[in-house]
N, C-alpha and C positions, 0 to 999 in steps of 0.2 A: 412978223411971220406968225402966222395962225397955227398954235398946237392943239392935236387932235388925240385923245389917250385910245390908245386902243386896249377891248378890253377882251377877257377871254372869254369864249364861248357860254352862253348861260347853260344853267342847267334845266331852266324850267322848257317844256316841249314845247313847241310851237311858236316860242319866244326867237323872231328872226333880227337880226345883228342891220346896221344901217350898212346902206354900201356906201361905198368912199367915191367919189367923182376922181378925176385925174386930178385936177387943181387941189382937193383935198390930198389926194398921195403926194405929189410934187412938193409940198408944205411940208407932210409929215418927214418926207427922206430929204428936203432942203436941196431940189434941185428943180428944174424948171419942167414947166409942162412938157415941149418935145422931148426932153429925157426922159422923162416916162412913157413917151408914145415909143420909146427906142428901145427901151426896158421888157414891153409888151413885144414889141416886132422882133425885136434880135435876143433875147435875151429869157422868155418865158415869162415875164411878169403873169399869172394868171388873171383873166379878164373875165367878166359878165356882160354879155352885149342884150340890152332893151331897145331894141328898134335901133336907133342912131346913136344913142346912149352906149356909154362904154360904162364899167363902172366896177370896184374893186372891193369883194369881201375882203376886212378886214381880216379875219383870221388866215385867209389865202395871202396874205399882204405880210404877214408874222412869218409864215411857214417856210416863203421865198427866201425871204430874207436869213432865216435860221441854215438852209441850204445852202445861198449861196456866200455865204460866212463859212460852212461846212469847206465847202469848196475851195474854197481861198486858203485854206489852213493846208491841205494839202499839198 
């Protein structure tokens, strides 16, 4: 399995973060690609669409995750 560090936000301006493919997120959380496309559909995952391309800022990919961890605790 392929790890991916996610890193936090830079501070220099104009310095833009790579985005994450699905195959990349599904690696990162250790589940398969249609869990991720289910993550997105039911569930909020935030998404970036380029054309046909789907594709996941990391920092949006942290922020979920700290949420729906929030969530669960309750």
């Amino acid at each position: 399995m392929q790890k991916i560090a996610i890193k936090p936000p830079s501070q220099t301006a104009g310095e833009l973060e790579p985005l994450l493919t699905i195959a990349q997120v599904a690696a990162i959380l250790g589940v398969t690609r249609p869990t991720v496309y289910e993550l997105i559909y039911k569930h909020g995952l935030p998404v970036v669409r380029l054309q046909k391309n789907v594709r996941v800022i990391p920092t949006s990919l942290t922020q979920w995750l700290a949420t729906r961890e929030q969530l669960e605790v309750r």
